[in-house]
PAVOZA-513444 format. One line per field, with one value per residue: residue in one letter; chain; x, y, z of N, C-alpha, C in turn. Coordinates in nm, 3 decimals, padded with zeros to 5 digits, m for minus. Atoms other than C-alpha are relative to their C-alpha. Example, Ala and Ser with C-alpha at 12.3 -4.5 7.8 and 13.67 -1.06 7.14 Angstrom:
<pts>
residu <- c(A	S)
chaine <- c(A	A)
n_px <- c(00.089	m00.082)
n_py <- c(m00.119	m00.119)
n_pz <- c(00.000	m00.006)
ca_px <- c(01.230	01.367)
ca_py <- c(m00.450	m00.106)
ca_pz <- c(00.780	00.714)
c_px <- c(00.090	m00.077)
c_py <- c(00.120	00.109)
c_pz <- c(00.000	00.073)
</pts>
This chain:
<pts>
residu <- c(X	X	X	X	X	X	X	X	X	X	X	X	X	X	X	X	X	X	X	X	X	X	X	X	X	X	X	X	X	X	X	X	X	X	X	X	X	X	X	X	X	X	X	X	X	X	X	X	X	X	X	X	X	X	X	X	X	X	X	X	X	X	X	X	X	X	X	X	X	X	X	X	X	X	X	X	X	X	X	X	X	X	X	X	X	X	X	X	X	X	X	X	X	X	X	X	X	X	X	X	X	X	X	X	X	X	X	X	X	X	X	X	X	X	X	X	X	X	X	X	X	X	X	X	X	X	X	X	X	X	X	X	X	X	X	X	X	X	X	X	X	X	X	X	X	X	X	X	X	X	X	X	X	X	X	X	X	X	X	X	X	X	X	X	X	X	X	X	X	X	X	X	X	X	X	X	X	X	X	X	X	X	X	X	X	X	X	X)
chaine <- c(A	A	A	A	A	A	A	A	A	A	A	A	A	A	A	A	A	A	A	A	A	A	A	A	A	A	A	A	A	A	A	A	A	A	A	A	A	A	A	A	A	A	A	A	A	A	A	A	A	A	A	A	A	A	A	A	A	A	A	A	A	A	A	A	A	A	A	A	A	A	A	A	A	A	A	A	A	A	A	A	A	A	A	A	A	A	A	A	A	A	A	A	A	A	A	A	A	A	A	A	A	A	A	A	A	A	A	A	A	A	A	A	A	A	A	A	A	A	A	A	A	A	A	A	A	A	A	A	A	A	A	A	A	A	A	A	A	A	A	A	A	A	A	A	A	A	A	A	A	A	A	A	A	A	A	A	A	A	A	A	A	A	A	A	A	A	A	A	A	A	A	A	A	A	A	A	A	A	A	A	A	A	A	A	A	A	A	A)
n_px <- c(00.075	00.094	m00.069	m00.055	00.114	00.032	m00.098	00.039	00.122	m00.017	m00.089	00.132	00.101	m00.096	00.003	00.144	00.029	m00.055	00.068	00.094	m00.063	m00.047	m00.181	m00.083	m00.083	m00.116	m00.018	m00.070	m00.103	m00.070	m00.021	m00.122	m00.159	00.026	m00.004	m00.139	00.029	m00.117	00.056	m00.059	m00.092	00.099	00.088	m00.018	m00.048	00.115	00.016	m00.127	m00.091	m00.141	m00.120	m00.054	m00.130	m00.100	m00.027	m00.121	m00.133	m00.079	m00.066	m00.143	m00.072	m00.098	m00.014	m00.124	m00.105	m00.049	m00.098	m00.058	m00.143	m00.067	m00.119	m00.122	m00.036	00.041	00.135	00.124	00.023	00.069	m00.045	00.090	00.029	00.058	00.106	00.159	00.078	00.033	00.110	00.103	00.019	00.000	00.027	00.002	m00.008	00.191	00.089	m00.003	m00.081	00.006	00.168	00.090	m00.115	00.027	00.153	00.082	m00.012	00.083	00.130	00.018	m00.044	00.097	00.173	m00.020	m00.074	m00.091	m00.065	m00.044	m00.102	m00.102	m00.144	m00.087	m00.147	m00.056	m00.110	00.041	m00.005	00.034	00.181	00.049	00.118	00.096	00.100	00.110	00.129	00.153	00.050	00.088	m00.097	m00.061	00.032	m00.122	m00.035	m00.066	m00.052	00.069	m00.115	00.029	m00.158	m00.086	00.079	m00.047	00.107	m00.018	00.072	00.048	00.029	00.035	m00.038	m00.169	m00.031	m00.068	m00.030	00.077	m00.093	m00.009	00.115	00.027	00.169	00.053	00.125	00.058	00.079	m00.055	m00.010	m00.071	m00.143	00.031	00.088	00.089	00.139	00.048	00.071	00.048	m00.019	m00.039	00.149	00.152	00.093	m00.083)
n_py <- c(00.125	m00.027	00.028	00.132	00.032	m00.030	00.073	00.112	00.047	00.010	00.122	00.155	00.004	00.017	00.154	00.060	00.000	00.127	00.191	00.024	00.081	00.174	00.015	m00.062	m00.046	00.094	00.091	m00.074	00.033	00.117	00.016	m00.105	00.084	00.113	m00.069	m00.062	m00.211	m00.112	m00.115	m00.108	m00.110	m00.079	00.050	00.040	m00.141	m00.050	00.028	m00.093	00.061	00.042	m00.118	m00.011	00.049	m00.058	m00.122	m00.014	00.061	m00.095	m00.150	00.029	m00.001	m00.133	m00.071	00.070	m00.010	00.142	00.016	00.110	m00.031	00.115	00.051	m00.079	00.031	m00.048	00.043	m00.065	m00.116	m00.032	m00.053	m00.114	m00.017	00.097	00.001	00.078	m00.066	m00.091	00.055	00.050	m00.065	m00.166	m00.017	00.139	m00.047	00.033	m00.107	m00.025	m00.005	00.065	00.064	00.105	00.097	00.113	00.005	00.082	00.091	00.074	00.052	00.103	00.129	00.042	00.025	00.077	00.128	00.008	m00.153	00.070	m00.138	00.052	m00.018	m00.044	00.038	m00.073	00.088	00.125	00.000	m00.106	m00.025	m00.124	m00.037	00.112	m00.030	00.098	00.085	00.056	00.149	00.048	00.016	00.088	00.144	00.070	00.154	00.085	00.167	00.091	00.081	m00.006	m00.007	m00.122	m00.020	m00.104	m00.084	m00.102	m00.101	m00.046	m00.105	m00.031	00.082	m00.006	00.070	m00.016	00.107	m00.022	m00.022	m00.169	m00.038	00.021	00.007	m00.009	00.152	00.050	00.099	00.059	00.130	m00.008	m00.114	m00.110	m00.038	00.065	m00.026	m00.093	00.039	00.023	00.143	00.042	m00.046	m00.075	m00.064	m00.148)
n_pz <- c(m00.001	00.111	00.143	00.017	00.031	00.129	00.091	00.021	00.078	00.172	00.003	m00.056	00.105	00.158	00.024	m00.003	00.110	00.091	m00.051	00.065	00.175	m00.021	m00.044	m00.102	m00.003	m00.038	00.143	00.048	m00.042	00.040	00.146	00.033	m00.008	00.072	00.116	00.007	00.086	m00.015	m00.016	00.117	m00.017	00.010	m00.120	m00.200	m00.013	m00.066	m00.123	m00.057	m00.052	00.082	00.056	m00.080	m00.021	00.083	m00.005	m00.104	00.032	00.098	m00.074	m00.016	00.110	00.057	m00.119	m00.040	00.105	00.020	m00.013	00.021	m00.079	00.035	m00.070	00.039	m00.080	m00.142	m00.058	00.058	00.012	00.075	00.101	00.001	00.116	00.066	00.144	m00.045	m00.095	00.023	00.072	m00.080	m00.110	00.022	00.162	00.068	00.108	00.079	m00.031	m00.066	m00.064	m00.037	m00.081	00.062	00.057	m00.141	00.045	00.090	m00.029	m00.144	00.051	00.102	m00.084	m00.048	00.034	00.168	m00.011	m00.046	00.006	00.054	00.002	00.032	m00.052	00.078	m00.010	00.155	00.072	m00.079	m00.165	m00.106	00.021	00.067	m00.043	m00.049	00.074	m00.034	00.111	m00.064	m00.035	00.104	00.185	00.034	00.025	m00.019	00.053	m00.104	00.024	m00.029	m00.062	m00.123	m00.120	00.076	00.099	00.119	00.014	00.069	m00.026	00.106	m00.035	00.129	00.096	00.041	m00.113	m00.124	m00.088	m00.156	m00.033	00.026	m00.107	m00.133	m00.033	m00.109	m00.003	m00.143	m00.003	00.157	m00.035	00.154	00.011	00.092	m00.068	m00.113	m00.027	m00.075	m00.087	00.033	00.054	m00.153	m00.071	00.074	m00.087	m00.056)
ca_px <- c(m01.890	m02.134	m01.864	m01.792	m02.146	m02.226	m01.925	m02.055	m02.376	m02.260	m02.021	m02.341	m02.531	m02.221	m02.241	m02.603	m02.590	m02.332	m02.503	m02.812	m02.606	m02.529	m02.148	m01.944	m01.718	m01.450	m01.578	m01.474	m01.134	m01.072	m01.161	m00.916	m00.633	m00.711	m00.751	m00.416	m00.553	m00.340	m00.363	m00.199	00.056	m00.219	m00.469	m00.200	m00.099	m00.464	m00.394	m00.269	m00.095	00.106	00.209	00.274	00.520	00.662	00.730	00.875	01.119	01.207	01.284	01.518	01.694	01.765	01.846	02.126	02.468	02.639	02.990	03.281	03.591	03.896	04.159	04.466	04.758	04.674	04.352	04.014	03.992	03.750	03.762	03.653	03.689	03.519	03.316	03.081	02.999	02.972	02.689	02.498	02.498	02.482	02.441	02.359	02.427	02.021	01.772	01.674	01.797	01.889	01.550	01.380	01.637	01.585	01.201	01.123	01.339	01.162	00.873	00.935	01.108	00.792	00.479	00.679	00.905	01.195	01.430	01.650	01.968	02.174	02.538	02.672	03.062	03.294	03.573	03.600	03.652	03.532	03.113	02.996	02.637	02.362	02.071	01.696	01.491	01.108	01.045	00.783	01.039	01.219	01.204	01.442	01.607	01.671	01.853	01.620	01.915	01.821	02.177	02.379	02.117	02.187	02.017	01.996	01.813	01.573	01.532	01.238	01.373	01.759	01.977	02.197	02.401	02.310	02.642	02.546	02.273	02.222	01.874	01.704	01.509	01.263	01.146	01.356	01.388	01.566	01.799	01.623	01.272	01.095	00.776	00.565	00.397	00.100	00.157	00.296	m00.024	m00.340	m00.528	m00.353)
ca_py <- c(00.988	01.090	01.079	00.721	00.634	00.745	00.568	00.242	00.238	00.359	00.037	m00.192	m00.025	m00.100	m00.479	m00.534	m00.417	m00.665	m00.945	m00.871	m00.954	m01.274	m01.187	m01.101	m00.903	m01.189	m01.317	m00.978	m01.035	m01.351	m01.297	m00.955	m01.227	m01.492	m01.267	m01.129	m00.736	m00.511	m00.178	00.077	00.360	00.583	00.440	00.376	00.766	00.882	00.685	00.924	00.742	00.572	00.946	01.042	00.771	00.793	01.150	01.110	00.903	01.066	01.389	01.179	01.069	01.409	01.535	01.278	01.367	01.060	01.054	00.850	00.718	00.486	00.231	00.387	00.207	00.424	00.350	00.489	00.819	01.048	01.119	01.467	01.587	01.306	01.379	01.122	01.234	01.582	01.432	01.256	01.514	01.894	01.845	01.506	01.705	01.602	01.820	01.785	01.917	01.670	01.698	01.582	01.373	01.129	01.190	01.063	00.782	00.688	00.690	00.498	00.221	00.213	00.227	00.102	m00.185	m00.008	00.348	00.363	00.624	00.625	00.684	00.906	00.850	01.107	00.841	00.479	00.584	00.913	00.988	01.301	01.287	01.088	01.070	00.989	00.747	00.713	00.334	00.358	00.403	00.142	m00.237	m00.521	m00.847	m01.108	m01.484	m01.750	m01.886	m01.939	m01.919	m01.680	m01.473	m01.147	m00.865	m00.545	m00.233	m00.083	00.258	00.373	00.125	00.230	m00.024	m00.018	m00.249	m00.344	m00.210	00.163	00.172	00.233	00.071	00.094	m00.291	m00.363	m00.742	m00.839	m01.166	m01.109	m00.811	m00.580	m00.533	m00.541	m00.527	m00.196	m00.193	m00.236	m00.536	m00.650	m00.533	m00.452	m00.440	m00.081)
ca_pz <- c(m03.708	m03.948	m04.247	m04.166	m04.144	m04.451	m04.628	m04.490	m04.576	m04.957	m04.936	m04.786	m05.090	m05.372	m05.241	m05.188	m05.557	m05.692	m05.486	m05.680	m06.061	m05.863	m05.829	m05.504	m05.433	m05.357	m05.760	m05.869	m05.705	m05.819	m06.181	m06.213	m06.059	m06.276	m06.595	m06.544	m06.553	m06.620	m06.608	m06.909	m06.835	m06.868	m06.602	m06.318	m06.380	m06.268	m05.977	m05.728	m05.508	m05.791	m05.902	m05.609	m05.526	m05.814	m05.794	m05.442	m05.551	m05.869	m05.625	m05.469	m05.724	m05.835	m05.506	m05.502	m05.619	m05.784	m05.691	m05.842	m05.668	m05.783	m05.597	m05.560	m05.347	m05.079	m05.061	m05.173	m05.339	m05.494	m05.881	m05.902	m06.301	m06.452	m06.763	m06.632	m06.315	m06.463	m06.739	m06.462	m06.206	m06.397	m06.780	m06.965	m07.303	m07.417	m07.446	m07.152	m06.807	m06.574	m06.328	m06.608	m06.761	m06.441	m06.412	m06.728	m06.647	m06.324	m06.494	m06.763	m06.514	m06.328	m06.566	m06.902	m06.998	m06.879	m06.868	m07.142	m07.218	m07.514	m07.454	m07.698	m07.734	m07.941	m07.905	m07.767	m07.391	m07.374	m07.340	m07.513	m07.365	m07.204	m07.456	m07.299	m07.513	m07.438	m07.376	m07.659	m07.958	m07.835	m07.963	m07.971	m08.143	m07.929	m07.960	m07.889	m07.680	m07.335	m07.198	m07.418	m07.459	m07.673	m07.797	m08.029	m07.961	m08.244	m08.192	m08.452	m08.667	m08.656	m08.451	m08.151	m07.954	m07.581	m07.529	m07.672	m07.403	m07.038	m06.947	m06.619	m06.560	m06.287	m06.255	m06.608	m06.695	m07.042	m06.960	m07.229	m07.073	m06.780	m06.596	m06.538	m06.231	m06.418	m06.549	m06.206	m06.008	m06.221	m05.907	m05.802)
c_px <- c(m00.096	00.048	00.035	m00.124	m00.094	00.119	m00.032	m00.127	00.025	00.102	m00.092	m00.059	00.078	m00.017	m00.119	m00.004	00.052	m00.052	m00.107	00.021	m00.022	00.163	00.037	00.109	00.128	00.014	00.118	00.166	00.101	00.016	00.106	00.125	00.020	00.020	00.087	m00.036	00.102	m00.039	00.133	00.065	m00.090	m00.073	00.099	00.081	m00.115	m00.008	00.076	00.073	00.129	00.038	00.063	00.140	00.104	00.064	00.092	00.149	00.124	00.108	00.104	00.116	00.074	00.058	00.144	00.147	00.073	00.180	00.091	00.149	00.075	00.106	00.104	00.095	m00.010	m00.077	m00.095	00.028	m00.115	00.047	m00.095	m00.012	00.036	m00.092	m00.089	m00.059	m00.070	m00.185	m00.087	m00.067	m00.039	m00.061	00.024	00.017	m00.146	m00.025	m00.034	00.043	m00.009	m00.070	m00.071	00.034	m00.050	m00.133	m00.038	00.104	m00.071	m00.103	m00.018	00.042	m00.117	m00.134	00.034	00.070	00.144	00.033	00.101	00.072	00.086	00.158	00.097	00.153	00.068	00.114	m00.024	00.002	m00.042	m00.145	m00.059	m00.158	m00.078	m00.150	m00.152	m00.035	m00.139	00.016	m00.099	00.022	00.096	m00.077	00.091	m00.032	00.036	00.022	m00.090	00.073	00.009	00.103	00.064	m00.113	00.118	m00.107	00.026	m00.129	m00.063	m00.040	m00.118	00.045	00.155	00.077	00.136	00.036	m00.020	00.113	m00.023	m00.082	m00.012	m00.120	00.015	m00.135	m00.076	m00.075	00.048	00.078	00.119	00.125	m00.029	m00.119	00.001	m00.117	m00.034	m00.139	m00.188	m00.067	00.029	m00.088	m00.122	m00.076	00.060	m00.115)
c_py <- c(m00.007	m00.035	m00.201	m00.137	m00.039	m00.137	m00.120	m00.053	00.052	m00.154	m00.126	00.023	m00.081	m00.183	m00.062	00.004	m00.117	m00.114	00.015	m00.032	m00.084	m00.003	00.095	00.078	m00.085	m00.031	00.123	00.038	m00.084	00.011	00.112	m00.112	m00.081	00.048	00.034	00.138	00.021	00.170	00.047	00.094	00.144	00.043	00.007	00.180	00.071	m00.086	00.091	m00.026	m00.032	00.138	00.048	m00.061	00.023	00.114	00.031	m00.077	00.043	00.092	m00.079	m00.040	00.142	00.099	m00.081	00.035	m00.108	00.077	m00.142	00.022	m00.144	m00.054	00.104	m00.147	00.065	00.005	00.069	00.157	00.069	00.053	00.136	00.105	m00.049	00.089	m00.026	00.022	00.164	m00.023	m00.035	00.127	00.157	m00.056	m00.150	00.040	m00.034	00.137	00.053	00.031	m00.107	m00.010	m00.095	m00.068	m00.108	m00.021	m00.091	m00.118	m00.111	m00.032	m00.110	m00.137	m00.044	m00.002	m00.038	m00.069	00.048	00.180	m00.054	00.151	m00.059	00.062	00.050	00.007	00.098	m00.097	m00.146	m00.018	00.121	00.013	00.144	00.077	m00.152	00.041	m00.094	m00.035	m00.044	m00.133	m00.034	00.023	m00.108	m00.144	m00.073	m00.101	m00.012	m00.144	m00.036	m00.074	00.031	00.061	00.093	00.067	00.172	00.065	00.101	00.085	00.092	00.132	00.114	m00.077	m00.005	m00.117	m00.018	m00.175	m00.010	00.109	00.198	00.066	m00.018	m00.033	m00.059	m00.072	00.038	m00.109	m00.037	m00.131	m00.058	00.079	00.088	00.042	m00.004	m00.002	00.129	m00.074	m00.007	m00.098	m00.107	00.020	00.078	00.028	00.119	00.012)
c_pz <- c(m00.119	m00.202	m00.024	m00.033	m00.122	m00.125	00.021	m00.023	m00.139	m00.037	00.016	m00.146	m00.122	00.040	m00.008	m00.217	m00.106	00.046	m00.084	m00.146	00.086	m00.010	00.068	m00.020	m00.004	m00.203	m00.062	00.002	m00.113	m00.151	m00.058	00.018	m00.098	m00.161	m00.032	m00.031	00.004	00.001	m00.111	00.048	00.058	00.156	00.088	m00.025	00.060	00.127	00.080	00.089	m00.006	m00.033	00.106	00.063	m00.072	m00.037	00.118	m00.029	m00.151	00.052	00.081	m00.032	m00.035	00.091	00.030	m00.075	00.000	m00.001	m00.050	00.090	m00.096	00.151	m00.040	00.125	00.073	00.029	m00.118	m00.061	m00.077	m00.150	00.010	m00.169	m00.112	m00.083	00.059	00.107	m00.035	m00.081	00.079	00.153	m00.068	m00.142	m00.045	m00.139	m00.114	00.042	00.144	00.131	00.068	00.081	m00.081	m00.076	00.098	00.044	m00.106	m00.002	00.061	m00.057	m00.109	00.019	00.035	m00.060	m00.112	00.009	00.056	m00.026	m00.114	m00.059	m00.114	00.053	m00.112	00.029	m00.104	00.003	00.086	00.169	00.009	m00.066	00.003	00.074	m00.001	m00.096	00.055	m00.102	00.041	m00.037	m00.112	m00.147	00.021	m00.012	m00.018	m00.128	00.038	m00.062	00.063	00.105	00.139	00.101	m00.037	m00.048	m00.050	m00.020	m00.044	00.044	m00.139	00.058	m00.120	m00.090	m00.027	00.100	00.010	00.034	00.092	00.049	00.009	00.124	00.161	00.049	00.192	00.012	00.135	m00.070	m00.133	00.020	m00.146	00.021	m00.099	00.042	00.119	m00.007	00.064	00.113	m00.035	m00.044	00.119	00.097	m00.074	00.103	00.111	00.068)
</pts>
């Protein structure tokens, strides 16, 4: 009882204090909504909540094994030595292993404009390796063209087709970005 006590009279003190500027708690509200905060990559990473989630869900991700199957006339079957399941599930031929191959995905889905893999190819159907790209070397050119739109991938300045790339959107309205949850809730 004593801990709870305490916490609401430091909560009576934090508002008595903003009532004495002359702005509420509700103003302080309204003007973060209104302002459009956002919050930086940075900031919603010292939230621990947001790492947290994002960490549980990472771990399930990599806890998942991705399986492929094809039609057959007899029905469903599993493909079992696929390249591509091998790449996504054991070895993405990047640096890194695939825990943190998919990690720094997640993360970069949820606190940057998007996840973003290139797709190395040694011939036109077969895929050599899955290459991560941090979210903050990439940049685009896009058509102005509402309907057909289109779009090239700048990587450091070198450039890609959408086609070379596997990206991982949340809340995209283009098909080359999205929104981090930052940008989507500043008041975390």
């Amino acid at each position: 009882m004593i801990f709870f006590k305490k916490k609401i009279r430091a909560e009576t003190e934090d508002r008595a204090e903003i009532k004495q500027e002359g702005i509420t708690l509700d103003d302080l509200l309204l003007r973060a909504i209104v302002d459009k905060t956002t919050i930086s990559r940075e900031e919603a990473n010292e939230v621990s909540a947001v790492r947290a989630c994002i960490n549980a869900i990472a771990n399930i991700i990599i806890t998942t094994t991705v399986k492929l199957y094809e039609r057959t006339e007899e029905g469903t079957r599993e493909v079992l030595n696929d390249n591509r399941v091998f790449l996504i599930n054991k070895q993405t031929g990047d640096t890194l292993n695939v825990a943190d191959f998919w990690k720094a995905i997640i993360n970069d889905y949820f606190l940057d404009k998007g996840g973003y893999v290139y797709v190395e190819r040694s011939s036109r159907f077969e895929i050599k390796s899955l290459r991560y790209v941090r979210a903050e070397n990439v940049s685009f050119s896009y058509s102005p063209d509402p309907i057909f739109k289109s779009y090239s991938i700048y990587v450091d300045g070198k450039r890609y087709e959408e086609y070379e790339f596997m990206t991982f959107l949340r809340n995209s309205r283009n098909g080359y970005s999205g929104e981090s949850i930052g940008q989507e809730n500043g008041l975390l």
